[in-house]
Backbone bond lengths (Angstrom), bond angles and torsions (degrees), N, CA, C in turn:
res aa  C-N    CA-C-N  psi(-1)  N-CA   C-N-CA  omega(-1)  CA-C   N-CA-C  phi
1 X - - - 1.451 - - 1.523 108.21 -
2 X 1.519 112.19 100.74 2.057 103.14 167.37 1.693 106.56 -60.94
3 X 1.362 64.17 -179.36 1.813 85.10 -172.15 1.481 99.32 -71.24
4 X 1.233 151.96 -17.28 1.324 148.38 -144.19 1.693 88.75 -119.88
5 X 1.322 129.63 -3.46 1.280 121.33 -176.90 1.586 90.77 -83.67
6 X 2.162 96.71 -55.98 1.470 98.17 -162.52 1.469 108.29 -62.88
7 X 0.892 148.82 6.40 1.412 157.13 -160.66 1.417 99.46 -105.56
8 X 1.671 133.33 -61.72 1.268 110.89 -178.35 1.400 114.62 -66.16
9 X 1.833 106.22 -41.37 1.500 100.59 163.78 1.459 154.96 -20.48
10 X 1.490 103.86 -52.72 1.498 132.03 159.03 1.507 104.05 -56.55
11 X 1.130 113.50 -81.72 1.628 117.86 164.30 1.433 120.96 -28.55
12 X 1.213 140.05 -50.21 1.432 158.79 156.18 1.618 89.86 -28.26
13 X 1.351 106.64 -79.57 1.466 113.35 -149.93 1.343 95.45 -71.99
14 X 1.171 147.45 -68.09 1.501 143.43 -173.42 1.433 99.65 -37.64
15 X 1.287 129.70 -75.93 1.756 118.75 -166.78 1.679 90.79 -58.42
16 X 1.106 138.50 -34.02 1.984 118.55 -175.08 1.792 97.22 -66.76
17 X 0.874 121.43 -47.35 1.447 123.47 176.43 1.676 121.52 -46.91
18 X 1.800 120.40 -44.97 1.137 127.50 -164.22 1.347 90.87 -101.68
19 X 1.402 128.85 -9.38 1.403 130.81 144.97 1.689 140.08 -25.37
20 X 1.941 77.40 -84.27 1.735 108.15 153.85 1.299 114.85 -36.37
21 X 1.650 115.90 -56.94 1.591 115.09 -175.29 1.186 115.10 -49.18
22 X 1.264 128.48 -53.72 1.509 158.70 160.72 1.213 101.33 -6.57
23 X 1.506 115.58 -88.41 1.118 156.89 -142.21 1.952 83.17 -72.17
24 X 1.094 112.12 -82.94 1.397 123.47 167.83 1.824 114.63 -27.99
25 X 1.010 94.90 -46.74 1.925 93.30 170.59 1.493 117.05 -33.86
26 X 2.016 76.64 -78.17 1.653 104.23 -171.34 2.062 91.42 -46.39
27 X 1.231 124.25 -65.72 1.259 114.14 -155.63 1.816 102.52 -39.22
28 X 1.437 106.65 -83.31 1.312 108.02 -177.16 1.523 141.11 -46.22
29 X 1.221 88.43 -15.31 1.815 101.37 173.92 2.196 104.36 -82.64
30 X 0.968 95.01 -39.58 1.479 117.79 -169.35 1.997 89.56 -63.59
31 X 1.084 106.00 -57.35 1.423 111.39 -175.66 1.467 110.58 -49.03
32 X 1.520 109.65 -66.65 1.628 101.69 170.92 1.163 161.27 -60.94
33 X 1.516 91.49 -19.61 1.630 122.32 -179.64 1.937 86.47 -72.38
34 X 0.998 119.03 -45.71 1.361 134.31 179.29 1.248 117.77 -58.73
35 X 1.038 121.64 -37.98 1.666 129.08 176.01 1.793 100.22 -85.15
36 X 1.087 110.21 -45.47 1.517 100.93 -179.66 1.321 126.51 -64.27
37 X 1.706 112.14 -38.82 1.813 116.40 147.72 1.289 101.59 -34.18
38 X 1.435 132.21 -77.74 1.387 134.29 -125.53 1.901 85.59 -73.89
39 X 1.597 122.86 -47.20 1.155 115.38 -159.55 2.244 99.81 -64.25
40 X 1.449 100.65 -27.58 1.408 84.04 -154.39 2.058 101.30 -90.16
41 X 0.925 93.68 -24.03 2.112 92.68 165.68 1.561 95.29 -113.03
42 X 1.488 102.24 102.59 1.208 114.21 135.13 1.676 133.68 -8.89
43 X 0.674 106.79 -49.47 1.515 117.42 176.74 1.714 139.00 -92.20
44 X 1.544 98.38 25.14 1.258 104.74 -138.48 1.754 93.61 -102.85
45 X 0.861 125.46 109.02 1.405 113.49 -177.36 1.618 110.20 -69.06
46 X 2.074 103.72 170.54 1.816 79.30 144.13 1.424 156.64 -1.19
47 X 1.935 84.01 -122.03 1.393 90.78 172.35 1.409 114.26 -36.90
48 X 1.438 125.13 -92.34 1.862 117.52 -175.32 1.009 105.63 -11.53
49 X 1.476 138.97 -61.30 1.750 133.55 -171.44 1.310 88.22 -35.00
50 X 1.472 109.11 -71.89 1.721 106.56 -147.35 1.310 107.06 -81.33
51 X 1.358 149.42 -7.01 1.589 158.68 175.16 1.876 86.86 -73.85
52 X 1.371 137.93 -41.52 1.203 136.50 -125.67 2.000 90.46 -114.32
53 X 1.438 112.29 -13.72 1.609 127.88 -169.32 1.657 86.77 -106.58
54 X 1.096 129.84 -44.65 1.543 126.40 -165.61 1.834 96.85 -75.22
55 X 1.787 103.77 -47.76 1.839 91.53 -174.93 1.642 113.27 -66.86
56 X 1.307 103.25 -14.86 2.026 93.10 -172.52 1.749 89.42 -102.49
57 X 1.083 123.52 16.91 1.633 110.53 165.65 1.331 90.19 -106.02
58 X 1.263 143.17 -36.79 1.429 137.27 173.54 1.582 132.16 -64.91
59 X 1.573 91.49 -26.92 1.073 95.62 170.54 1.594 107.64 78.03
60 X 1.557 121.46 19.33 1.345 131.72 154.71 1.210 143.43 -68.79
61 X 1.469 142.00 100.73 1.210 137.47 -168.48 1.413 104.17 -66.52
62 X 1.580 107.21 120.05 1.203 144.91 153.29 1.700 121.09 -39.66
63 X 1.431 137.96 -171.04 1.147 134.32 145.46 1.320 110.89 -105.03
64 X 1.353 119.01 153.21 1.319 104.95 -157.43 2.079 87.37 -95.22
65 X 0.867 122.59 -168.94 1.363 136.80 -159.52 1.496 127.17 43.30
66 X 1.451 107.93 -8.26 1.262 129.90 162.51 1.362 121.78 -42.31
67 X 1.741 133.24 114.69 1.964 92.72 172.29 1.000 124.96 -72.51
68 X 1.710 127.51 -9.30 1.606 118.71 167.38 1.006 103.13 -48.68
69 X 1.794 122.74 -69.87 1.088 121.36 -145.40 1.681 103.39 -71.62
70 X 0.883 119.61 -18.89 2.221 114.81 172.43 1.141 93.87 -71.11
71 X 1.190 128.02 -29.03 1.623 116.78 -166.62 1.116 108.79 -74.84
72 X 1.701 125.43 -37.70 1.087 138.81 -152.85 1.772 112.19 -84.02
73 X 1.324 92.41 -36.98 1.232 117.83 178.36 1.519 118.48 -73.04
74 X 1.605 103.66 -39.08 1.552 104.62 168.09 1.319 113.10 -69.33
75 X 0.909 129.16 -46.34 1.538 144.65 -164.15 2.088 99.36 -59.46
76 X 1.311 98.30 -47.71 1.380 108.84 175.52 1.694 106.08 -62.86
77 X 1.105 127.46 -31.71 1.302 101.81 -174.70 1.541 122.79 -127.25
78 X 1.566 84.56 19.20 1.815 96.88 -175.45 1.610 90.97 -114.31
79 X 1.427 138.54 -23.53 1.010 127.08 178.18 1.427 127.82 -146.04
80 X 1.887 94.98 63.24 1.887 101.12 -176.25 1.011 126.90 -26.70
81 X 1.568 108.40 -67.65 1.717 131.84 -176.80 1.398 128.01 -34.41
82 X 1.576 105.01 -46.00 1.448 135.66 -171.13 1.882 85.13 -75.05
83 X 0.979 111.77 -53.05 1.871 112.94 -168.96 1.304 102.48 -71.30
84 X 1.530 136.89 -37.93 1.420 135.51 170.93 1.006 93.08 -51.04
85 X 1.406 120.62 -114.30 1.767 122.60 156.98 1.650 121.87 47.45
86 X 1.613 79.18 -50.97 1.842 84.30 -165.40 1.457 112.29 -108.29
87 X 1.546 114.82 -2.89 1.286 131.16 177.14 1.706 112.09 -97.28
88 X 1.297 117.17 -42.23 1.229 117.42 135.98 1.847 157.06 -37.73
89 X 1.240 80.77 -25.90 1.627 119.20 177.03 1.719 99.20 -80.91
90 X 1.393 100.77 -59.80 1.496 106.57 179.62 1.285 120.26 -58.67
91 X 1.673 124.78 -42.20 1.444 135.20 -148.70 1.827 81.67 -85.69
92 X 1.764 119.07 -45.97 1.142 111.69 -159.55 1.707 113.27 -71.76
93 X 1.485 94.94 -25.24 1.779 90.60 -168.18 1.955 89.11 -85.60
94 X 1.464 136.13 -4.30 1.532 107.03 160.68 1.323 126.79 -69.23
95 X 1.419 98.34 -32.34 1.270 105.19 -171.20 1.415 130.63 -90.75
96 X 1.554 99.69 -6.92 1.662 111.74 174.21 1.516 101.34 -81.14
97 X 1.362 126.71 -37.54 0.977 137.73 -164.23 1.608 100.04 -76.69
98 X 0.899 124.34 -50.39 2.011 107.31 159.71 1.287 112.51 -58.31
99 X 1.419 121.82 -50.56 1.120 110.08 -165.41 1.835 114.74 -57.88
100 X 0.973 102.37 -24.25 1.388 123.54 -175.87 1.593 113.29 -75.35
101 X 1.365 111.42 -34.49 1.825 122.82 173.91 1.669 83.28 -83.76
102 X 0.953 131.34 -7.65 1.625 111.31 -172.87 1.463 113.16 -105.71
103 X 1.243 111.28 -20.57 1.872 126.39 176.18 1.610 102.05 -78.18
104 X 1.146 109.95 -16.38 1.713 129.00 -166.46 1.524 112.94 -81.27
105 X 2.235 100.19 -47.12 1.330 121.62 -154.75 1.760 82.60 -105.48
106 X 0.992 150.69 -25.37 1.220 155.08 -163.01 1.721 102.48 -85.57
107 X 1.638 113.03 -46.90 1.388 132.42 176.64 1.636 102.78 -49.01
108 X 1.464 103.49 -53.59 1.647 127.33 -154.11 1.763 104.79 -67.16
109 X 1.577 93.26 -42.35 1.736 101.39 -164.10 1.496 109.87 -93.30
110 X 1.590 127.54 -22.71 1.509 125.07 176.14 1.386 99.22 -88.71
111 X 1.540 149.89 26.38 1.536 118.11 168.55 1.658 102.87 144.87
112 X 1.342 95.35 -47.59 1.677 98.90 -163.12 1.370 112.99 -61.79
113 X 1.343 120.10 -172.25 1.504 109.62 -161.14 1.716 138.82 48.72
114 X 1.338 85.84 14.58 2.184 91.96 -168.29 1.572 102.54 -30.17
């Protein structure tokens, strides 16, 4: 193995790692924002929980009398951070995830693999 293997390697594995984190964010952040809908309307099924975490990370107007859309709406203004968080989570795991086919395709096309 040259040094230019272990080099994309290292590189390889660090962006698959800050990937994972990523990926892991969005999951667990997504979960709670979701459980806290479901705990605060009564009525909140599933899916709606999670339809109601995707519109206040989007930042989509809802209908209002809807319980997604109250949910969605609460969620938006009772817990910004948690919704940054999770919009960040998203933007980072697309873009690690090319960057990551590209540490791969960059490895593939200067040498590696002889």
């Amino acid at each position: 193995m040259s040094g230019r293997d272990l080099g994309f390697f290292i590189a390889g594995l660090l962006v698959f790692f800050v990937f994972a984190l990523a990926v892991q964010m969005r999951i667990m952040t997504g979960i709670v924002l979701k459980r806290a809908a479901k705990a605060k309307f009564e009525g909140l099924e599933e899916g709606p929980a999670r339809f109601a975490v995707v519109a206040a990370s989007r930042e989509q107007a809802l209908e209002g009398g809807d319980v997604a859309g109250d949910a969605a709406a609460w969620l938006a203004s009772e817990y910004p951070r948690a919704i940054g968080h999770l919009r960040l989570a998203r933007k980072a795991s697309i873009m690690l995830g090319g960057l990551f086919l590209g540490v791969v395709a960059a490895w593939r096309f200067t040498g590696g693999a002889d």
